[in-house]
C-alpha positions as CSV (number, residue, x, y, z in Angstrom):
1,X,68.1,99.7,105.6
2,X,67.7,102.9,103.8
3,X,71.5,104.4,104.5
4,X,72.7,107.6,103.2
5,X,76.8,108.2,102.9
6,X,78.0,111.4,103.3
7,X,81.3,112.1,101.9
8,X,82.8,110.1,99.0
9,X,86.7,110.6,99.5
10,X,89.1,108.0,99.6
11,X,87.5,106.0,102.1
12,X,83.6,106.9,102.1
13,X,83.9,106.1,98.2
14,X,84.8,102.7,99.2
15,X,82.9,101.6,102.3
16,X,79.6,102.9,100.0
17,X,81.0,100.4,97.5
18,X,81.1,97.8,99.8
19,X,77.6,98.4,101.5
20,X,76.1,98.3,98.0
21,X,77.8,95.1,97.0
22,X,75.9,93.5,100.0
23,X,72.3,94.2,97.7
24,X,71.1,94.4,101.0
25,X,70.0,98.3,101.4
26,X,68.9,101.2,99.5
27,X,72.2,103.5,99.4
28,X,71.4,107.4,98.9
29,X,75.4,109.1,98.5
30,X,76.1,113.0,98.7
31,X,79.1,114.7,98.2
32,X,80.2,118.4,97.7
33,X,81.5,117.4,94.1
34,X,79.1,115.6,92.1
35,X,81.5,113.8,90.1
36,X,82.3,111.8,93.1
37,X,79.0,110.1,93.1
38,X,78.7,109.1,89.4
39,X,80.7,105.4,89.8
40,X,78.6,105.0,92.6
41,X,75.4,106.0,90.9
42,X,76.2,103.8,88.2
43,X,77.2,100.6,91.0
44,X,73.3,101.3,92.2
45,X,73.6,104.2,94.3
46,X,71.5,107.5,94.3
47,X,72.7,110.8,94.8
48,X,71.1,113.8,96.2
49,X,71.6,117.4,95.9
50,X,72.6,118.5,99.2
51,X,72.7,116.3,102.4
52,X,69.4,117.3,103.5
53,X,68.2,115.8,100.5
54,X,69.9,113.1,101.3
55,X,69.3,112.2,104.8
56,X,65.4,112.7,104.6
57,X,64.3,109.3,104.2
58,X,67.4,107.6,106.0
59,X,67.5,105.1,108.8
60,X,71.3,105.7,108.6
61,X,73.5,108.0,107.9
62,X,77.5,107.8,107.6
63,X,79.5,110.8,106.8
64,X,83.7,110.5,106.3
65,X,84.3,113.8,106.2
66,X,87.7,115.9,106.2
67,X,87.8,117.9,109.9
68,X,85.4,119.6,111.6
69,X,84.6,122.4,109.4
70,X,83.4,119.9,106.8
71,X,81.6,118.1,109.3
72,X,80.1,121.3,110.7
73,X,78.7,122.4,107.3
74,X,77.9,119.0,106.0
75,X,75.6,118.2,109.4
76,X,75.1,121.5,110.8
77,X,74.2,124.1,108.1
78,X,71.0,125.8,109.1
79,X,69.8,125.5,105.0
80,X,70.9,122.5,103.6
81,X,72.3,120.6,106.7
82,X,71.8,116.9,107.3
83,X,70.2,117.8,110.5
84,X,67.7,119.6,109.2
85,X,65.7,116.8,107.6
86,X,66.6,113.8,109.7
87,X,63.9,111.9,111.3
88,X,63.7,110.9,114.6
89,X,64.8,107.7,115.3
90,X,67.3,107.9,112.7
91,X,71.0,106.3,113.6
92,X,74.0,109.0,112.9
93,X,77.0,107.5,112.7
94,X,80.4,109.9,111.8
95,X,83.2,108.1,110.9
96,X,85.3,111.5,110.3
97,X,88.4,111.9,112.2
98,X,87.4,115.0,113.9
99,X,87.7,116.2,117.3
100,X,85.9,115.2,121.0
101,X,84.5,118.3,121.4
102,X,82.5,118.4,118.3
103,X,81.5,114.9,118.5
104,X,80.2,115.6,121.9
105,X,78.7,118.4,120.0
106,X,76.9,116.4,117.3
107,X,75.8,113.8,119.5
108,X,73.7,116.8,121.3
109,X,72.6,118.6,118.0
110,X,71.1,114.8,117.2
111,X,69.6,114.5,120.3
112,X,67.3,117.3,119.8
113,X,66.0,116.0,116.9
114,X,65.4,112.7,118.4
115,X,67.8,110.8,116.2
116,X,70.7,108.4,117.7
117,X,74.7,109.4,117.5
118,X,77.6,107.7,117.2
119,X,81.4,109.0,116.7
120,X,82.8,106.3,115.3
121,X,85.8,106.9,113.3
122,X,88.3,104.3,111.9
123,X,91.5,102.6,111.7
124,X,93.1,101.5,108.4
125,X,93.4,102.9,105.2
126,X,92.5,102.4,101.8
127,X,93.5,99.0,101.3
128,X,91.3,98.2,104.0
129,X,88.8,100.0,103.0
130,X,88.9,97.5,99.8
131,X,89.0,94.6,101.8
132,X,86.5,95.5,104.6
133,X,88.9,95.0,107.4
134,X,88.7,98.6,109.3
135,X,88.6,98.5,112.8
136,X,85.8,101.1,114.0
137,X,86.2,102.9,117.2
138,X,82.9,103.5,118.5
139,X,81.9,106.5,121.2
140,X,77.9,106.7,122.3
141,X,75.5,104.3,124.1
142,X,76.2,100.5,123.6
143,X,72.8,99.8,122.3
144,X,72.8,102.1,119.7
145,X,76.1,100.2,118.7
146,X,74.8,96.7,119.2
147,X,72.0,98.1,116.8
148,X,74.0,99.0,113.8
149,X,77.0,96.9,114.6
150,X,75.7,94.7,111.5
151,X,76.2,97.2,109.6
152,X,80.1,98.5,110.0
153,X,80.9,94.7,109.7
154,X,79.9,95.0,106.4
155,X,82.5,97.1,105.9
156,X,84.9,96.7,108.9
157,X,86.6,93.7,109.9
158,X,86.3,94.9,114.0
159,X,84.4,97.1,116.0
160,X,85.5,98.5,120.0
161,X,83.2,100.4,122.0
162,X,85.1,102.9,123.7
163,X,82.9,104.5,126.1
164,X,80.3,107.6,125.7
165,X,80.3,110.3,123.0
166,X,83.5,111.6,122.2
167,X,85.6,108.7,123.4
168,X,85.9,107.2,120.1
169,X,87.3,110.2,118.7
170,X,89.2,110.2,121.7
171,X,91.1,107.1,121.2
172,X,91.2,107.6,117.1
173,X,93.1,110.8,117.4
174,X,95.3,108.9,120.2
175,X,96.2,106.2,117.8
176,X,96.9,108.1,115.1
177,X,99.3,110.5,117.6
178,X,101.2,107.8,118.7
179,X,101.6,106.4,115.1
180,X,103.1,109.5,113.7
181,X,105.3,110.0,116.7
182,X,106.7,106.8,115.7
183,X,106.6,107.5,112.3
184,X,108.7,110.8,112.7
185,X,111.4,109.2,114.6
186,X,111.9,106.6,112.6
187,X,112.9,109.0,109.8
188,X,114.7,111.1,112.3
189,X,117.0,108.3,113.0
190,X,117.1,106.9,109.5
191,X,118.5,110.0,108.4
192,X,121.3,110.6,111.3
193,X,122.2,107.2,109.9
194,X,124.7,109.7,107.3
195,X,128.1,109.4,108.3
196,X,127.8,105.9,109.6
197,X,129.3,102.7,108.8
198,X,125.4,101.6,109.1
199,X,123.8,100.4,105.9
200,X,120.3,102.0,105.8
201,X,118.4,98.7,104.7
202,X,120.1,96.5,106.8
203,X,119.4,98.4,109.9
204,X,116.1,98.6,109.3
205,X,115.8,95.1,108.5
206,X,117.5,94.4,112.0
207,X,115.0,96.7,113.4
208,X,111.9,95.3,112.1
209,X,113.4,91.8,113.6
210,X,113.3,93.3,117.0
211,X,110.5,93.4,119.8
212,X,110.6,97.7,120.0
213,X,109.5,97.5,116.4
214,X,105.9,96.7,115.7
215,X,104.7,95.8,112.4
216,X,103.5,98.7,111.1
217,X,106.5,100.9,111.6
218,X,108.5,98.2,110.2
219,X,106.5,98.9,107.3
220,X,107.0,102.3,107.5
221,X,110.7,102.5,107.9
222,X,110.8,99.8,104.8
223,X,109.2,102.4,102.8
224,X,111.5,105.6,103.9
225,X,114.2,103.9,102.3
226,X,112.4,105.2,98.9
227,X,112.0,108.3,96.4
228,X,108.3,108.1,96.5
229,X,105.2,108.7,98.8
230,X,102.1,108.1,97.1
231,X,99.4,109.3,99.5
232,X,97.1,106.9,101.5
233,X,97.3,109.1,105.4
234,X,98.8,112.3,103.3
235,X,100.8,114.3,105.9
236,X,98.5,117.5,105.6
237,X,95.6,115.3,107.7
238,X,98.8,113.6,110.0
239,X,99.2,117.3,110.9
240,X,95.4,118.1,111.2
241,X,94.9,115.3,113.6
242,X,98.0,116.1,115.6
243,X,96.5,119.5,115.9
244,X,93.3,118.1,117.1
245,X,95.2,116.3,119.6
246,X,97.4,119.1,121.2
247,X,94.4,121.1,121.1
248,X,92.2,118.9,123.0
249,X,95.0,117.9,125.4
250,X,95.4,121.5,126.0
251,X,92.0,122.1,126.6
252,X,92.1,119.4,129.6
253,X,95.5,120.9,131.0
254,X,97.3,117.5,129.4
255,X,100.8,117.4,128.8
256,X,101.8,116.2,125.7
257,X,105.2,117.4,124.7
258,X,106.1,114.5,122.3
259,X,102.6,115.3,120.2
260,X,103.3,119.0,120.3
261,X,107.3,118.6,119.0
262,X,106.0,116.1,116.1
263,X,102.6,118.0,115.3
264,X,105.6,121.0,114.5
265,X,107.6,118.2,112.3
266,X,104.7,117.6,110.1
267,X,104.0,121.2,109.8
268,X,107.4,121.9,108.7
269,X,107.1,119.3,106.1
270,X,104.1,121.1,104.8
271,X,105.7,124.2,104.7
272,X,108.6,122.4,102.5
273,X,106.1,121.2,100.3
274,X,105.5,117.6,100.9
275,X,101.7,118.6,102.2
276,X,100.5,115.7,99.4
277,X,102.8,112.7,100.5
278,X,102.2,109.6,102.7
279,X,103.0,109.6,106.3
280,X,106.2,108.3,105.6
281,X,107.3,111.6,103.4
282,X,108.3,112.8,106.8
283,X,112.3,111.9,105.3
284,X,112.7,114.1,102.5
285,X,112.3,117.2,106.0
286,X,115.0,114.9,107.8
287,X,116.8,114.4,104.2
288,X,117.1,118.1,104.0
289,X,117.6,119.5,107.3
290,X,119.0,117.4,109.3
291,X,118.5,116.3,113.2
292,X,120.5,118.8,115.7
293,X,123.7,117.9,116.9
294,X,124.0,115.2,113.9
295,X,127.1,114.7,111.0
296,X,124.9,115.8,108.1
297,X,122.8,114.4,105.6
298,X,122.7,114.9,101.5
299,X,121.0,118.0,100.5
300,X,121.1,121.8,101.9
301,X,121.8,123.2,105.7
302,X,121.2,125.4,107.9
303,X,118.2,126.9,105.9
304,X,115.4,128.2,108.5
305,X,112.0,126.8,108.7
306,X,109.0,129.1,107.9
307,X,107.1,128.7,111.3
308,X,104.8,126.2,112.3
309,X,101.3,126.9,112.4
310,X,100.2,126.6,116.4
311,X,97.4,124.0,117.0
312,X,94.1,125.8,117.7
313,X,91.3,124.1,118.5
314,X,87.5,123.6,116.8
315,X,87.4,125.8,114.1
């Protein structure tokens, strides 16, 4: 297949470098900083000026975008726009984490130019990006799936259908609320450990030994016992997709208190400067100001919070 990749971040960098280790397609890669494409040129790749250019010729195209308003310039710019030169026929697949409104949007835009959709972002990270092992949750008609299916298991290691357009961005933005819920109480409850005659590590490692505790929070929690956060999910995009979430619950009259009170946490922490840090960063807000009601933890008190940005929705 001819397959164009739009957006080389973090992980569109390395699914592209997995689809051209195949040797089995002609890769065409765009992104909105050149520099990005030059290892990728140089692994066999070709890069085009804009994603028009890039799409032209494609039988598929992949973008892993930021949010929506990448995705809405990247695919919908009236100039230089991928759908401006896509072919009908052609299979659209975004893996961005995004929201089920604009999916459902996109899906229609590539309807009338004849060309297939799919939302189909992922789960995993950049380890398993490396290793191929994302799990793809896929939204848009099951033979459009079963088509290109091939495909993401060349660079994933599982993929769901979840139903029509939209519903895969649905159930991304799902898991990813639920795993930052998690994430934030953890460190929440690591840090009203202070003032206890519990040892941080060992309760942890009890923790992780129990049935409540599922393998990746253990994982987690192992890793808020640390000083540093290098960013694979950096909490800037844990808030983003939080936002998404609250904003498309709200849009369906959904009640989601525990998404809105943690989408707040991770805003705070941007606001105190941990914006770049992993997921798991979420401790050094807890470190600092501690949990209501609790005996203190090391470092200042009773500082206010700048306010939290409110979720709003497609923008």
């Amino acid at each position: 297949m001819h397959i164009t990749m739009l957006g080389l971040g973090a992980m569109g960098s390395r699914m592209t470098r997995r689809l051209i280790a195949t040797g089995e397609h002609d890769i065409t890669v765009w992104n909105r900083t050149a520099e990005a494409t030059r290892p990728l040129v140089e692994a066999g790749a070709v890069a085009a000026p804009t994603p028009a250019a890039a799409t032209a010729q494609s039988d598929l195209v992949i973008s892993m975008l930021r949010d929506v308003e990448a995705g809405r310039s990247v695919w919908l710019d009236p100039d230089v726009g991928a759908l401006t030169s896509i072919a009908p026929g052609t299979l659209a697949v975004d893996c961005s984490t995004v929201t089920p409104t604009f999916s459902r949007e996109l899906a229609a835009c590539c309807a009338q130019r004849g060309a297939e959709f799919l939302d189909a972002p992922v789960l995993g990270s950049r380890p398993q990006a490396d290793a191929g092992t994302l799990i793809f949750l896929a939204g848009g008609d099951l033979a459009v799936l079963h088509r290109i299916e091939p495909v993401l298991r060349q660079v994933g290691g599982a993929v769901h259908h979840m139903g029509p357009a939209g519903a895969g961005t649905q159930m991304k933005l799902l898991t990813n609320s639920l795993f930052a819920v998690q994430v934030a109480t953890v460190a929440e409850l690591i840090a009203a450990l202070h003032g206890t005659d519990l040892d941080p590590g060992r309760a942890i490692e009890a923790l992780a030994a129990t049935p409540v505790t599922g393998p990746a929070i253990a994982t987690a929690a192992t890793a808020m016992l640390g000083d540093t956060f290098p960013a694979a999910f950096p909490i800037e995009l844990v808030a983003k997709d939080l936002e998404y979430a609250t904003a498309d619950a709200a849009a369906r009259r959904a009640t989601v208190p525990s998404t809105r009170t943690t989408t707040d946490t991770y805003r705070r922490a941007i606001n105190h400067g941990h914006r770049n840090d992993h997921i798991t960063g979420v401790i050094k807000l807890f470190r600092t100001f501690p949990p209501a009601g609790s005996t203190g933890t090391p470092g200042r008190r009773g500082e206010a919070d700048p306010p939290a940005r409110e979720a709003r929705p497609d923008r």
